[in-house]
C-alpha atoms as one frame of an Amber mdcrd trajectory, in Angstrom:
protein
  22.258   1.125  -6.203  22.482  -1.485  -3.452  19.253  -2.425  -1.188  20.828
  -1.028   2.001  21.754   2.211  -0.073  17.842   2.290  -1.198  16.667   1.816
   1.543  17.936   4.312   3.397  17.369   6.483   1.072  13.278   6.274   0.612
  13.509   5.798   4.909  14.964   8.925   5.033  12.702  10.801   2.147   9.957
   8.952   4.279  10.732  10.691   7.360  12.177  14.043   5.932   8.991  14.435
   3.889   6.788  13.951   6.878   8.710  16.318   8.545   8.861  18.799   6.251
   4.899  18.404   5.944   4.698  18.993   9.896   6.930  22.019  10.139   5.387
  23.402   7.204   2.182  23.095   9.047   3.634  24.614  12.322   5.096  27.894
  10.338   1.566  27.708   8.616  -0.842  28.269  11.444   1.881  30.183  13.850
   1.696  32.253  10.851  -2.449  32.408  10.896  -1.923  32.897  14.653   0.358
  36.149  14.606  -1.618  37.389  11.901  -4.833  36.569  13.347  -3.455  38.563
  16.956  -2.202  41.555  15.097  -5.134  42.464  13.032  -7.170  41.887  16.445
  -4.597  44.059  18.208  -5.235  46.926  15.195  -9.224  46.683  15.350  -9.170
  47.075  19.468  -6.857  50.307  18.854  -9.100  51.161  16.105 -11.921  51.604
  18.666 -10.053  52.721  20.962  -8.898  55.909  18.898 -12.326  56.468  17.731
 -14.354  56.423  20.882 -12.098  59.183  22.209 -13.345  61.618  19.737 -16.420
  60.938  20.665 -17.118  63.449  22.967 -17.828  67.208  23.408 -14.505  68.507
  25.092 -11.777  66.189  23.123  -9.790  67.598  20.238  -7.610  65.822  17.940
  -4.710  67.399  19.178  -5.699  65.655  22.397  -6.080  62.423  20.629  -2.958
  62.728  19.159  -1.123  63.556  22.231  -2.167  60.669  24.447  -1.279  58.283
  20.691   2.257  59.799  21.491   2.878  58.882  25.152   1.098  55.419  24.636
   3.446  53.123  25.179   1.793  50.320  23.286   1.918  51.961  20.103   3.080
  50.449  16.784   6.065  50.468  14.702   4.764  53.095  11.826   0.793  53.235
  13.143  -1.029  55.097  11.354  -4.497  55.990  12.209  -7.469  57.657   9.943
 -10.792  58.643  10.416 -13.523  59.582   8.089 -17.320  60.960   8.809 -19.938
  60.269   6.672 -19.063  62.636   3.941 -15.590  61.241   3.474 -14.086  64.154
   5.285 -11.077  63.181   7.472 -11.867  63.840  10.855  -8.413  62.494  12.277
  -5.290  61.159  11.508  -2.263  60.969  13.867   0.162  62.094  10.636   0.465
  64.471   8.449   1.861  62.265   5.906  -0.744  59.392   7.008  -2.968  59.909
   3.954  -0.080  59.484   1.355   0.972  55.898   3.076  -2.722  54.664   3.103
  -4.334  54.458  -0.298  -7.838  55.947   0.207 -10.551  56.542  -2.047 -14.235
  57.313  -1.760 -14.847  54.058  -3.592 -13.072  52.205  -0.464 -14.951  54.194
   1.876 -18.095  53.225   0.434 -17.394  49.333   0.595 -16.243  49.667   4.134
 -19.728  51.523   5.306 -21.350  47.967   2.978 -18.948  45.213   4.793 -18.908
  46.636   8.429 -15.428  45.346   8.466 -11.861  44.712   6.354  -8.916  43.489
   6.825  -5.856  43.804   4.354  -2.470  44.714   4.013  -1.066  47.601   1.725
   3.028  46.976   1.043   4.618  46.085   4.602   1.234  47.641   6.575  -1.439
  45.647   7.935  -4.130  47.527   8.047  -8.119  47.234   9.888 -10.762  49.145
   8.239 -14.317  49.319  10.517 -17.129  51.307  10.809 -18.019  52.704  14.156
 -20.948  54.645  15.134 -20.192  58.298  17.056 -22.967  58.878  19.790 -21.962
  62.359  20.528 -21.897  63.650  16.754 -24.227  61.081  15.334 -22.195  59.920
  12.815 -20.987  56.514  11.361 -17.126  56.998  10.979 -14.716  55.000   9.213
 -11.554  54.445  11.142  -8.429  52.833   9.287  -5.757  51.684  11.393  -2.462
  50.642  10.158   1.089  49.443  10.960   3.404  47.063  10.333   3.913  43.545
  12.614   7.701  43.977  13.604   7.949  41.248  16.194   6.055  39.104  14.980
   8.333  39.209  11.803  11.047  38.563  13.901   9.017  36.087  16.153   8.241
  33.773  12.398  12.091  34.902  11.106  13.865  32.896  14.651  10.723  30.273
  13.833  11.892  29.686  10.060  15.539  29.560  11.245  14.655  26.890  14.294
  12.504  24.711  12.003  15.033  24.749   9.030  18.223  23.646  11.317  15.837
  21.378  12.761  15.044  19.767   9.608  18.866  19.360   8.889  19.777  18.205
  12.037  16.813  15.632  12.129  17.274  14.357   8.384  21.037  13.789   9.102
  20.467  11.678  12.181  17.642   9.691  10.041  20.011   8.799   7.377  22.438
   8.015   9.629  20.610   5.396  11.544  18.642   4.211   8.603  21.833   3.191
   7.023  22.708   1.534  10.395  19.327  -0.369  10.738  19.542  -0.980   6.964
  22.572  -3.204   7.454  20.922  -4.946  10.462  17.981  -5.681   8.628  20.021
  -6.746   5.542  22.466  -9.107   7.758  20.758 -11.966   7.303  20.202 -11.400
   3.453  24.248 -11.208   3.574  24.376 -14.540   5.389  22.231 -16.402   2.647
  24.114 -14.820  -0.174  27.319 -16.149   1.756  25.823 -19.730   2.123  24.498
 -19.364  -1.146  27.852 -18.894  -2.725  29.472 -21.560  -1.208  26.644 -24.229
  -3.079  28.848 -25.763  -5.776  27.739 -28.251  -8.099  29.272 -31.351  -6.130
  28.085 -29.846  -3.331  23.871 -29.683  -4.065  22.827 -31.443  -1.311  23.553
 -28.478   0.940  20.985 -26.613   2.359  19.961 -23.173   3.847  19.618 -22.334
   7.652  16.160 -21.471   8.254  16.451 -18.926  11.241  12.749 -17.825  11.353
  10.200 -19.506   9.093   7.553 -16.793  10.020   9.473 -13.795   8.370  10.301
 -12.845   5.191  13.865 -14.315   5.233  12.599 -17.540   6.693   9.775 -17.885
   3.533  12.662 -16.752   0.948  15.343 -19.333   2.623  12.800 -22.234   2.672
  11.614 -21.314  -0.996  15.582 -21.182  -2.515  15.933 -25.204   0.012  13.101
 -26.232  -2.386  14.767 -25.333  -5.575  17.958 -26.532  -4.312  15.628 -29.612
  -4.068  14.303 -29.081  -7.714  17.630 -28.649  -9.276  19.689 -31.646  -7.317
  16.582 -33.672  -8.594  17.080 -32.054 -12.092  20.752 -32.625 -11.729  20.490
 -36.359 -10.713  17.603 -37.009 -13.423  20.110 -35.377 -15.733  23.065 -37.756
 -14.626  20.471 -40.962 -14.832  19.497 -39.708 -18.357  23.177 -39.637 -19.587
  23.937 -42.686 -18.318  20.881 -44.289 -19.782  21.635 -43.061 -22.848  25.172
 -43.558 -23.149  23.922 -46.901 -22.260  21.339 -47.558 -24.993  23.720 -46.043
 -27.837  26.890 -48.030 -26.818  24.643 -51.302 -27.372  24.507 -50.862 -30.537
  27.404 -49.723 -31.858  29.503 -52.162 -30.094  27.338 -55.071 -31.728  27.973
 -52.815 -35.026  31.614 -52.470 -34.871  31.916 -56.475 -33.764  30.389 -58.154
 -36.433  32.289 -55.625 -38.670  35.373 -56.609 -37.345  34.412 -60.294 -37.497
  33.159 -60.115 -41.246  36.836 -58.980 -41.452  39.020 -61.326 -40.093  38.957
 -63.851 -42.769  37.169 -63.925 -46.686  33.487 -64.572 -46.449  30.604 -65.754
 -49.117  27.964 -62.477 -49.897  25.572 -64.415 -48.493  27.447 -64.228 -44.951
  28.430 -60.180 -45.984  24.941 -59.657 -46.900  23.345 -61.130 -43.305  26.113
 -58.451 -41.659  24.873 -55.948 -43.692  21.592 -56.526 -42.517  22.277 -57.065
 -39.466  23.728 -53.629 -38.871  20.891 -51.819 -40.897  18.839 -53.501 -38.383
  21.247 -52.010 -35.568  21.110 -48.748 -37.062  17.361 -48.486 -37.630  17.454
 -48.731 -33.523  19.634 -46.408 -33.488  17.533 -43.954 -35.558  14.614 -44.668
 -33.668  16.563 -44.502 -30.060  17.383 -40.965 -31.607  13.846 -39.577 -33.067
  12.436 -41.059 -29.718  14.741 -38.699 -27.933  14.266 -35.983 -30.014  10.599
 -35.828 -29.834  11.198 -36.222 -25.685  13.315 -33.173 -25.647  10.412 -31.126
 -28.143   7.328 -32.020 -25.718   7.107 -29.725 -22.311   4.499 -28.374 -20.431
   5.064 -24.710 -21.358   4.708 -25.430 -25.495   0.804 -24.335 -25.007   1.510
 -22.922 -28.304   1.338 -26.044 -29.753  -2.517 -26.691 -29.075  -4.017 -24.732
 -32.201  -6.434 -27.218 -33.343  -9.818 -29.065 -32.293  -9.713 -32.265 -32.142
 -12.203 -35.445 -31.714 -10.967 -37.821 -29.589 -12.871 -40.800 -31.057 -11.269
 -39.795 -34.563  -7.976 -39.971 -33.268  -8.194 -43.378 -31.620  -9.246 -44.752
 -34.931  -6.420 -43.172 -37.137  -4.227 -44.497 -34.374  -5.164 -48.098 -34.583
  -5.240 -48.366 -38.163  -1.563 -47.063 -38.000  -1.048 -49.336 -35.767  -2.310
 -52.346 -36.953  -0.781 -51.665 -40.545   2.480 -51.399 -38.728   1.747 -54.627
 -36.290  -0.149 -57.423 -38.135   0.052 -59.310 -35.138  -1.343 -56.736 -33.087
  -4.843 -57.265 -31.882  -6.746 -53.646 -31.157  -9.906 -53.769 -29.576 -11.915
 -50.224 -29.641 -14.938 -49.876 -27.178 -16.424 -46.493 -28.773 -20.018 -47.934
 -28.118 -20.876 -45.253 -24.960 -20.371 -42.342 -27.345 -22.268 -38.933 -26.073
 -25.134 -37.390 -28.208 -23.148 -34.681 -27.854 -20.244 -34.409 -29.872 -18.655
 -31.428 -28.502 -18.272 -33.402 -25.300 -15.292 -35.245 -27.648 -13.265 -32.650
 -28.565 -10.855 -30.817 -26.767  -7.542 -28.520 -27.741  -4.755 -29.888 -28.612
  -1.893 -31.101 -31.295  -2.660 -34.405 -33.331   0.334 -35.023 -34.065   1.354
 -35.499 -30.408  -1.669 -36.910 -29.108  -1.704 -39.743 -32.129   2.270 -40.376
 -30.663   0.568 -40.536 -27.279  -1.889 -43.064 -28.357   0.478 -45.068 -30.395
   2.737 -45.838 -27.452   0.397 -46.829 -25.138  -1.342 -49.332 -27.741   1.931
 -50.655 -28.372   3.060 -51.176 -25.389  -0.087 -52.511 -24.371   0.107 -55.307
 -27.129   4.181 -55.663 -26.455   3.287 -56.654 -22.772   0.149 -58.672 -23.272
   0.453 -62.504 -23.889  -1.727 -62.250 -26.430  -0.510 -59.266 -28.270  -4.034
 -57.456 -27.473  -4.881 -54.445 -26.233  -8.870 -52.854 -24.643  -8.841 -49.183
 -25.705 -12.323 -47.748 -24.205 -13.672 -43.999 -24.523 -16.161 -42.646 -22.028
 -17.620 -39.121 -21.481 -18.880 -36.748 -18.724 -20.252 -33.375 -18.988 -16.918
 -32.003 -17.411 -13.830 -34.956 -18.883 -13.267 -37.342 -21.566 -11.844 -40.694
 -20.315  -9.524 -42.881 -21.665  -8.084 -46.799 -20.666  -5.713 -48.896 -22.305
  -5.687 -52.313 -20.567  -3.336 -54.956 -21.498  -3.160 -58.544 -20.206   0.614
 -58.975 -19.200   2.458 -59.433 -16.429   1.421 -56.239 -15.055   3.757 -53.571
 -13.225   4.931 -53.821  -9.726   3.383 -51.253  -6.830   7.012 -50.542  -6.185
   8.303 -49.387 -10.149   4.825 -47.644 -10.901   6.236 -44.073 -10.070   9.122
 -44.758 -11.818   7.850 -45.808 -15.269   7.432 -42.101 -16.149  10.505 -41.392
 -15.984  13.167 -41.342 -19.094  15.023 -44.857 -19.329  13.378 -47.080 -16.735
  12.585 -50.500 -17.314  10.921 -52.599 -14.858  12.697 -56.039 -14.175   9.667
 -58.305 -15.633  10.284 -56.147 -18.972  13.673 -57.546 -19.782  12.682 -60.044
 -22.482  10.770 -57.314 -24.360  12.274 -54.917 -26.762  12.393 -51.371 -25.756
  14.181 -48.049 -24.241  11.616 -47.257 -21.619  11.036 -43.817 -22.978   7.680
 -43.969 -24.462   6.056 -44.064 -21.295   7.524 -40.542 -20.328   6.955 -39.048
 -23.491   3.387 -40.138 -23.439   3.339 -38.153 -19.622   4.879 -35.371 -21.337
   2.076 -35.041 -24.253  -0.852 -35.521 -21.871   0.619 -33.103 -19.626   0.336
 -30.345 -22.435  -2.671 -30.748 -22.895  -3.945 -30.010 -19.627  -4.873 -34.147
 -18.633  -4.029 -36.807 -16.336  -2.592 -40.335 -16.836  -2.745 -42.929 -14.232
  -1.928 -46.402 -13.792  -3.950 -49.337 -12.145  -3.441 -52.917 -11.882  -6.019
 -55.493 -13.636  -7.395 -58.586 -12.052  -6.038 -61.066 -12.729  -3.681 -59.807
 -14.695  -2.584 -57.104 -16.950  -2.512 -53.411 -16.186  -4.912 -50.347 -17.397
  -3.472 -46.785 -18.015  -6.082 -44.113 -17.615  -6.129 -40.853 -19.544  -8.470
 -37.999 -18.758  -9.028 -34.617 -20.500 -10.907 -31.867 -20.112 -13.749 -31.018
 -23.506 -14.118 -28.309 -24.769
C-alpha cells in the first residue's frame, strides 16, 4: 500500500471514528432525554388521574370520561389504580389488566420504593404511590403507554446522523487523499532527484527546501550519506589504484628478470640469484596480500571478536620478543616501571591476536623510521584508561600528511627510501578502533614522532 494510500486511510478512520463516537453520543443522551421526558410526562398524568378520585362526588365513570376527551392523551395509555388491599379501584380499560402484568408481589415493592419506572414490551410504564386524603388510603397508580413520537423523533435522528456519517466520511477521504498528495509532493521531488544520482554523477546533491521540517532533516541526512558514499567511492578508487600499483611492482620486476635469464644460456649460479630474486619478489607479494587480507577482516562492528581478557603489559612483552627474534637489529626499549598495584587496571577486552598485530606494526615502524633502529614503548595507568606511546627518533611526519597516514596506501614523501605499503598504519587504526580506544599522533622534539594509544580497563 503506498504512503498517500495509508494515509488517507488512518486520516479518514481518524475522523470517521471520532465521528462515529460523537453521534453515538448525540443518539445516546437524545435518547436519555426523550426517555427521561416521557416517563416524567407518565408520572404527572399519573397524579393527575389519581387526585381526581379523590373526592366525595367523582366516579370512575367520570374519570374515565374526561381521560376520553383529553386531548393530550397517549397512544395505548393505560391507567390502573390499586388501594391498599390490592383491589383495583380504576382503570380506564377493560382489557388494561391483561396488557399490564400485575401481581401482589409488585404491588408490595411499589408501596417499599415510593416510585418505579420500567417498560413492559413496547409500554413505558410509571408505577407511584400516592396518598388519597378523602378515603385515607395509599393507592398505587400504574400508568402506561407507549412513546410514539418520540420513536419517530430518534427514527428521523438515526436516519440524519447515519447519512451524515456517509456524507462526512466521503468528503474526508476525499480531501485526505488530496492533502495526502500535497503533503507527499515534496517526498516525490526527492525520490525524483534521488533517481537521477548515478554513480558518475555522486557529487550531486539534494535541495534543502526547509531545514526545520521533516523533509528538510531527511534531505540533509540522505546529502550526508551522499557525502559518506562519494568518500567511500573515492577511498575505494584510491585503494584500487594503490593496489594495482603495489602488485604490478612486482610482477613486472618478476616477469623481467625471467625474460632476461632467458635471452641467452646462463651459469646456475646466475639462474639461482633469479630464482632468489623472485622468491624474494614473491614473499612481498604474499605479505602485500596477508596485509590486505587482515585489513579487509578488522572493522569496527566485529565486537564479536573481543572474547578474551587481556593484560596489556603481557602483550607488549610477547610483542617485542617477536619482534626482536624477527629484527636482530631492532632495538626495543620497554618502560613498564609505573605499573599500578592494581592489576585489573591492565586488562581490558579484546582479541590478542589483533592487538599483538597492532603492537607489532607500530614497533616496527617505529624502528624502520628511527636512525637508530630504536623504538620507546611506555605503559601508564589511570583509574579510568590505560596509555600507550611508541616514540621513534626519525624524521618525523609532516603536520600536513598526519591525517592521511591512516588511511590504506599512503606514504609520506620523507618515507620513500624505506620499505613498505603504507597499510600498517590503517590496520593498526582499524584494531584499536575495535576495541573501543584512541590512537593519536604527536611530533617529538627534536626529532622523531610518538603514537599514543589509549584504552579503556576493565
Amino acid at each position: 500500500m503506498q504512503i498517500r494510500t495509508r494515509l488517507t486511510v488512518q486520516f479518514s478512520l481518524l475522523v470517521s471514528s471520532i465521528l462515529l463516537v460523537t453521534f453515538l453520543a448525540v443518539y445516546y443522551f437524545s435518547y436519555e432525554n426523550l426517555t427521561q421526558d416521557f416517563y416524567d410526562r407518565l408520572k404527572s398524568k399519573a397524579s393527575s388521574a389519581a387526585r381526581l378520585l379523590d373526592g366525595p362526588v367523582v366516579s370512575a365513570d367520570i374519570v374515565r370520561a374526561l381521560e376520553g376527551s383529553n386531548t393530550d392523551r397517549m397512544y395505548n395509555q393505560i391507567i390502573l389504580i390499586y388501594d391498599e388491599k390490592n383491589r383495583l379501584m380504576y382503570t380506564n380499560s377493560s382489557s388494561a389488566a391483561k396488557k399490564i402484568h400485575v401481581s401482589k408481589y409488585w404491588l408490595d415493592e411499589v408501596r417499599k420504593a415510593g416510585e418505579i419506572r420500567y417498560t413492559d414490551g413496547n409500554s413505558k410504564i410509571v408505577a407511584l404511590t400516592i396518598f388519597l386524603t378523602f378515603t385515607s388510603t395509599r393507592a398505587v397508580v400504574l400508568l402506561g403507554a407507549e412513546d410514539q413520537v418520540g420513536q419517530v423523533n430518534l427514527s428521523n435522528l438515526l436516519q440524519l446522523l447515519t447519512a451524515s456519517f456517509v456524507i462526512v466520511t466521503i468528503i474526508v477521504a476525499f480531501a485526505g487523499w488530496i492533502f495526502a498528495k500535497r503533503a507527499l509532493r515534496p517526498i516525490s521531488k526527492v525520490m525524483n532527484e534521488v533517481e537521477g544520482i548515478l554513480p558518475q554523477k555522486l557529487d550531486t546533491r539534494l535541495d534543502v527546501p526547509n531545514q526545520k521540517d521533516e523533509i528538510g532533516r531527511l534531505t540533509t541526512t540522505f546529502n550526508n550519506l551522499l557525502d559518506r558514499i562519494e568518500t567511500a567511492f573515492q577511498m575505494q578508487k584510491i585503494f584500487v589504484a594503490n593496489v594495482s600499483h603495489e602488485l604490478k611492482n612486482p610482477l613486472t620486476k618478476m616477469r623481467s628478470q625471467l625474460e632476461v635469464s632467458m635471452l641467452k644460456e646462463r651459469s646456475i649460479n646466475d639462474y639461482q640469484l633469479t630464482i632468489k630474486s623472485v622468491l624474494e619478489d614473491i614473499q612481498e607479494l604474499a605479505q602485500l596480500s596477508n596485509t590486505l587480507l587482515e585489513l579487509a577482516k578488522v572493522s569496527e562492528d566485529q565486537k564479536d571478536l573481543l572474547t578474551e581478557t587481556i593484560r596489556i603489559d603481557d602483550l607488549l612483552w610477547d610483542s617485542r620478543q617477536m619482534l626482536a627474534q624477527a629484527n636482530k637489529s631492532y632495538q626495543i626499549n620497554l618502560d613498564l616501571d609505573d605499573l599500578p598495584e592494581d592489576d585489573t587496571w591492565l586488562e581490558i577486552a579484546g582479541n590478542s591476536t589483533l592487538l599483538k598485530t597492532a603492537f607489532l606494526n607500530l614497533m616496527d615502524n617505529a624502528c624502520k623510521f628511527s636512525d637508530d633502529l630504536s623504538v620507546h614503548v611506555s605503559l601508564k595507568c589511570t583509574a579510568k584508561q590505560i596509555s600507550l606511546t611508541f616514540s621513534d627518533r626519525g624524521k618525523g611526519i609532516p603536520l600536513k600528511d598526519q591525517n592521511l597516514v591512516f588511511q590504506p596506501f599512503y606514504r609520506s614523501d620523507n618515507t620513500a627510501s624505506v620499505k613498505g605499503y603504507g597499510i600498517g598504519l590503517s590496520l593498526v587504526e582499524r584494531i584499536v578502533k575495535l576495541h573501543s580506544g584512541t590512537i593519536s599522533i604527536h611530533a617529538n622534539i627534536p626529532k622523531g614522532t610518538t603514537f599514543v594509544v589509549n584504552f579503556s580497563h576493565l
